[in-house]
N, C-alpha and C positions, 0 to 999 in steps of 0.2 A: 796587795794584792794584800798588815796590816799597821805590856806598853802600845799603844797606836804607833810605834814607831816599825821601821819597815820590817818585812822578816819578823814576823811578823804581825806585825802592828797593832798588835794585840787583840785584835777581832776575832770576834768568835768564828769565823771562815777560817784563820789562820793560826786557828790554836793548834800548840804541838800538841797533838795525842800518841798513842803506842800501838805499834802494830799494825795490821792489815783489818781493817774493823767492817766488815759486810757487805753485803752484795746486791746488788738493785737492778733487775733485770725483767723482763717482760717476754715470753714464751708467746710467740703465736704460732697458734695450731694450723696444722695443715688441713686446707678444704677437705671435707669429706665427702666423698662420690655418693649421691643418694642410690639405696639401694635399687636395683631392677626390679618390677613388680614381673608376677608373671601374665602372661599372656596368652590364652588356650590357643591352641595349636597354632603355635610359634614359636619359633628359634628364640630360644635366650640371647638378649643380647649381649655385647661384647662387655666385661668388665669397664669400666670408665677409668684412664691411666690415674695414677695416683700425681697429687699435687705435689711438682716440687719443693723440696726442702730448702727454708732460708738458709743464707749462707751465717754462719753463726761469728763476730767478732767481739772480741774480749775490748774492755777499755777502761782506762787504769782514771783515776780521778782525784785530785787532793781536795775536793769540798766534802766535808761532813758535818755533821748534825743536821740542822736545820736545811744550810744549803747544799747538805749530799740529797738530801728529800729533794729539793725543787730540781735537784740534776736527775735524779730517778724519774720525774713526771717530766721531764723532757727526754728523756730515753723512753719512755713507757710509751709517750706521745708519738714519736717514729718509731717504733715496733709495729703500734696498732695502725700505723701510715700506710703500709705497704707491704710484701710479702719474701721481697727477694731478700731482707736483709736482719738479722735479728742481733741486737745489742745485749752485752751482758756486763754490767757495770760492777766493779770493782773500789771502795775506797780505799788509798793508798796516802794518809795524812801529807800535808802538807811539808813538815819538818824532813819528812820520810819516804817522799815519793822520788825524787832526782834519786835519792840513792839506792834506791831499788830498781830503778831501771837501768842505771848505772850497774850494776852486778847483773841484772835480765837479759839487756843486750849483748853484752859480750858470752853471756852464756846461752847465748840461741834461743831464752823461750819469752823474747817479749810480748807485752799487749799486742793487738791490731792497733789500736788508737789510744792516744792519752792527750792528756791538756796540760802546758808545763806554762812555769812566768815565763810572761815572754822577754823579761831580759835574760832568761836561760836558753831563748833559741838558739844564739848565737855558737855560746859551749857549747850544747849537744851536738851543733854542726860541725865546728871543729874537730869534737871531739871522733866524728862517725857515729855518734848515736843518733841519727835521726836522718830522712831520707829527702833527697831536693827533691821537690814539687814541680820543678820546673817542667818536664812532660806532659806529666797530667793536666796541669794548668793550662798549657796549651790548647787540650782538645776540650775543654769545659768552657764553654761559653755563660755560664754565668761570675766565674772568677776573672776580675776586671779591678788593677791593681788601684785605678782612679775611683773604685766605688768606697775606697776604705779613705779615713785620716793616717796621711803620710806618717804620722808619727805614730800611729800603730805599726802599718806595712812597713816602717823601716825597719822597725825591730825583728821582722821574719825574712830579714834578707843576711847576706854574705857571701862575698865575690863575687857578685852576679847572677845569684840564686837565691832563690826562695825553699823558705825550710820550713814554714809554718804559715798558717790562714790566722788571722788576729779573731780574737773571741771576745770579751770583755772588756771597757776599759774603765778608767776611774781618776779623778785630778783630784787637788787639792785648794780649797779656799779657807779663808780667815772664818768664825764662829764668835757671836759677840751674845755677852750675856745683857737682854735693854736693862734687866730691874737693876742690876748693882752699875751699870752706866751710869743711871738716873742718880741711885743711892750714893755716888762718891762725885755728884756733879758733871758728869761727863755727858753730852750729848749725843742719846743710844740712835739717834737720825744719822750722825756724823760720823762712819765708822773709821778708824786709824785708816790711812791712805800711804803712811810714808815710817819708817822706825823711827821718827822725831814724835808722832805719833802713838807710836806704842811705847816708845818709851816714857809717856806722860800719862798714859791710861794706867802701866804697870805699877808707877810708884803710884796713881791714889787709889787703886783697888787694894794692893796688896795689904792685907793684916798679918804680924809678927815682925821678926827679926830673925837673924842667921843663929841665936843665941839663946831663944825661948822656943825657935820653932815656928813655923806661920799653921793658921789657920787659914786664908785665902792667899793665892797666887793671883797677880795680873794677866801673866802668861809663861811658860816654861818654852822659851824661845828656840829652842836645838829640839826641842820634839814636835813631831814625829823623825824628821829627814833634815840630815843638813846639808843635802845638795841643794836643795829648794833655795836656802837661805843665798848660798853660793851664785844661784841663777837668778833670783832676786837683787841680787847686789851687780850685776852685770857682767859676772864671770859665768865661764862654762869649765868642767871638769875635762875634757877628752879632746885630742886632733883624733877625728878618723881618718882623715888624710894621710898623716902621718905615724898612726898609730902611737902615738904617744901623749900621756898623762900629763893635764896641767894643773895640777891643783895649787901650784904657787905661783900664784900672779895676782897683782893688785886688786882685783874686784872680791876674790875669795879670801885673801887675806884680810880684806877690812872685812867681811860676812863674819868668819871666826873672831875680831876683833868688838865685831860688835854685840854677838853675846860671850863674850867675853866679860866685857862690863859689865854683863848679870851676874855671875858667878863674883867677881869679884865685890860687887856692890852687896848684892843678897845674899852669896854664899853659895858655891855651888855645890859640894857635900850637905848643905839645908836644904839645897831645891832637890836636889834628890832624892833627901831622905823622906821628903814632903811628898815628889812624885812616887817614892817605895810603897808609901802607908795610901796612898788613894784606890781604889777599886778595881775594875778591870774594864779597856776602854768599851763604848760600845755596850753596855751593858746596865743593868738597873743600877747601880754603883758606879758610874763612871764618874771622873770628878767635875767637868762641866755638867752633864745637867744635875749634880750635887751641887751647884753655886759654890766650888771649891777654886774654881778657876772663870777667870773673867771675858778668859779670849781665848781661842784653842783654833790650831791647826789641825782641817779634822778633811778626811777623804770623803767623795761624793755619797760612797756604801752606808755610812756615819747615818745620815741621814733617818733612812727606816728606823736605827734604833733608837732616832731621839722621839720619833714619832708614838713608837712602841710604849716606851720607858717613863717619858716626859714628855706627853703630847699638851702639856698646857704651858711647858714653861716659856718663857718670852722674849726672845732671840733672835740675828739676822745671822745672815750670812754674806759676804763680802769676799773681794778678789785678796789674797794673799800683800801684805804692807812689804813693803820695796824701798830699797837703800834710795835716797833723795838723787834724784838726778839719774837711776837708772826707771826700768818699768817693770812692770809685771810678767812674773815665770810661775811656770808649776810645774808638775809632772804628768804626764800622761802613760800609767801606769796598766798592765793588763796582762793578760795570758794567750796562750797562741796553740790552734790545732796542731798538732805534729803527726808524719808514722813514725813511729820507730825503727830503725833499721832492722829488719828481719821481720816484719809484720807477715803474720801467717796469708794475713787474705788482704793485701794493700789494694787491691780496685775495690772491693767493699768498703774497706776502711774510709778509702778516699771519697768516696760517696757520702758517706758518713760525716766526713771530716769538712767538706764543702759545707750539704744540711747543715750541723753545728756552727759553722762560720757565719751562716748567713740567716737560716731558718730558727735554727735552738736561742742563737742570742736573742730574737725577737722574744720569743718565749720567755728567755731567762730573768729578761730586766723587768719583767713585767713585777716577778716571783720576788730577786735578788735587791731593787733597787740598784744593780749597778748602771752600769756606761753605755752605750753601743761604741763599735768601732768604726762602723759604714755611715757613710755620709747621708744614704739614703732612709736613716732608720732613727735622725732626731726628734722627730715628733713619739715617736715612744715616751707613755711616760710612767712610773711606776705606781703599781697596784697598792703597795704599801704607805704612799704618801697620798696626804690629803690634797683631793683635786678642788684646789682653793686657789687663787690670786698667789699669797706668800707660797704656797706651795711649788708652784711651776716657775716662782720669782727665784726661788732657791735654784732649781734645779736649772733653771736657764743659766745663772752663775757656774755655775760646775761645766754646761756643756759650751759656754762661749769660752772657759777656757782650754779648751782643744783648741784654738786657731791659736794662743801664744805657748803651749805647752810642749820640754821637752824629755825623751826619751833616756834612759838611763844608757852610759856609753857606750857604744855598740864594741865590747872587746868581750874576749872570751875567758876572760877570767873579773866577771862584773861583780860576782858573791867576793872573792877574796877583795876586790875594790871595796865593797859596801863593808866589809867589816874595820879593812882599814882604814876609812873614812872616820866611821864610826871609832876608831881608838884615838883619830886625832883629836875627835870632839871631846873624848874622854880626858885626854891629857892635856887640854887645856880646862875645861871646865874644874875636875875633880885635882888637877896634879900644876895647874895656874902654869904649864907650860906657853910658850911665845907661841902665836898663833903660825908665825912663819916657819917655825923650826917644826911646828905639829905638824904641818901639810906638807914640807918637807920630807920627814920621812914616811907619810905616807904615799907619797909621790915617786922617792925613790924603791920602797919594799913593793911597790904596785908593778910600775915598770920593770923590776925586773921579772918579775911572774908572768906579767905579759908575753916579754922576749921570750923567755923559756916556752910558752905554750904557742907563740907564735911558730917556732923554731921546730916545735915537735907537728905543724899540721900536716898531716897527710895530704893529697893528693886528694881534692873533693871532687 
């Protein structure tokens, strides 16, 4: 949702900014009664009743810059739709937005509507911050759980209820650079398929040592996500059956073990210090389309800015390289309509919140280059990309994998998961920890946080 790595990922959508930064809202006026003319000896007619007032709903937003603008023209877009219902958009950063409505909620004045990740729908369920749909759904005949990918809609469910409508989604594939393929003899037709693979592409592209420092990387293997790696190697991180954290079991353990062997071979305080000094992803500076890097794990969103930045450079795109003998995983990653408990005007909202699930996204991906969620809305294709052969070749890669793609663990404590993830990668790469003892304790500091918020759920 984006470093490229998650939380995020260093995209310009998911950059932390400060503060509550503006307002994007659309005012439609109320019809005006044309005046009465007069009419010689006649009875003035009766005043014409005055048009009712839209019902007015606040809605809280974490996209800024560029894409708070493409969410403004799709608010604008439904204001000037209709009359009963008038949006007034709020951005509320990214870094900054959970925790504002986290202190809003329980202080009685939250949005009507907001968009949170949707691996936070879960939290805010548990937590009571956000209201089950399950009702309204009922009487709405356009919400139809089979019209979305399961692994969007699973992530707006818990215990049997629905907490949220999915909005955008976004996976992840492999990024190959053809000209330094070609340049170190690699065949840029053939892309890696297996880590026997990339690990043969990585030692002949790479230039430097752990010792002088590199000028080009093969690949920086633990970036962006190292579930990815985990689910590529043929392990999964979570039982939701059983609510409990697997992160030590042999599939994930060789995932960690195998970049591990980076770090040890190249150096992983050098790959770092290499990935410190490179640019910012997604952006004119990025270090793939800088030829800094040979192969990059890069999100579907990626895409518009290489078109942007580097529309001439010479590159494929390809399904994510997979531990020998397992197959292909990704992510399918996105954000989810929610109300917030306590929405001033929740049948508005809800109105609202349908359009946006089903109407605004059409809209959105046009603008955003991202995902769709619904199954009936793949031929979308973005405005931003060139409507070429390679272009739609791309983008067919990204949406065939939504059928192997999966969802980040459905528990309610998935942020503190994803940072302790992220320490184990830390402590083995940076601190040459045992890949079993790193997952380890993150497995046990995970679980217990779980129990504890399991323990404390209310009564949904």
């Amino acid at each position: 949702m984006a470093s490229e790595s998650e939380l995020k990922m260093g995209l310009t959508r998911r950059d932390f900014l400060r503060g509550l930064v503006g307002v994007a809202g659309v005012s439609i006026l109320a019809a005006c009664a044309p005046q009465a003319t007069s009419v010689p000896d006649a009875e003035e007619p009766a005043e014409a009743p005055a048009a009712a007032e839209p019902t007015k709903i606040s809605y809280w937003t974490f996209w800024a810059d560029r894409w708070g603008e493409f969410q403004g023209t799709i608010v604008e877009g439904f204001n000037e739709s209709q009359s009963e219902i008038e949006v007034e958009m709020l951005i509320a950063p990214w870094g900054e937005l959970n925790t504002k409505l986290l202190t809003a909620i329980p202080a009685g004045n939250p949005p009507d509507f907001t968009i949170v990740g949707r691996g936070d729908v879960i939290d805010f369920a548990v937590r009571s911050g956000i209201m089950s749909l399950n009702d309204r759904i009922s009487g709405d005949d356009r919400v139809k759980a089979d019209d979305w990918f399961d692994v969007a809609w699973t992530e707006c469910q818990w215990e049997g209820k629905t907490y949220g409508l999915p909005f955008e989604t976004g996976t992840y594939a492999y990024w190959l650079n053809k000209d330094i393929f070609e340049e170190v003899g690699l065949d840029p037709e053939t892309p890696p398929v297996t880590w026997d693979d990339v690990d043969v592409a990585m030692e002949k592209i790479t230039i430097g040592d752990a010792t002088a420092g590199y000028e080009r990387l093969g690949v920086i293997p633990w970036d962006p996500r190292v579930d990815i790696i985990g689910w590529v190697a043929g392990g999964k991180w979570y039982d939701e059956e059983n609510k409990k954290v697997t992160a030590v079991t042999e599939p994930n353990i060789a995932a960690f073990t195998w970049f591990k062997q980076y770090a040890d071979k190249y150096g992983g305080e050098a790959i770092e210090r290499f990935a410190q000094g490179l640019g910012g992803g997604d952006t004119e500076d990025d270090a793939f389309l800088r030829g800094k890097l040979g192969m990059v794990n890069k999100g579907s969103w990626s895409l518009s800015a290489k078109y942007e930045y580097a529309p001439d450079l010479n590159f494929d795109v390809f399904a994510t390289p997979y531990r020998p003998g397992a197959t292909n995983r990704t992510i399918g990653q996105g954000s989810g309509c929610v109300l917030p408990k306590g929405s001033p005007n929740p049948d508005a909202a809800f109105k609202f919140l349908v359009w946006m699930s089903i109407d605004g996204v059409a809209e959105w991906v046009p603008f955003a280059a991202d995902m769709v969620s619904r199954k009936d809305q793949m031929d979308i294709y973005p405005d931003a990309l060139p409507d070429t052969d390679e272009g739609h070749k791309f983008w067919a890669t990204y949406n065939d994998a939504l059928a192997y793609a999966y969802h980040e663990p459905l528990m309610p404590v998935r942020s503190f998961w994803g940072a302790e993830l992220n320490a184990a990668r830390d402590n083995v790469v940076l601190a040459g920890m045992d890949p079993e003892e790193a997952l380890q304790i993150a497995q046990d500091n995970t679980q217990k946080e779980l129990d504890k918020a399991l323990e404390s759920v209310e009564s949904l």
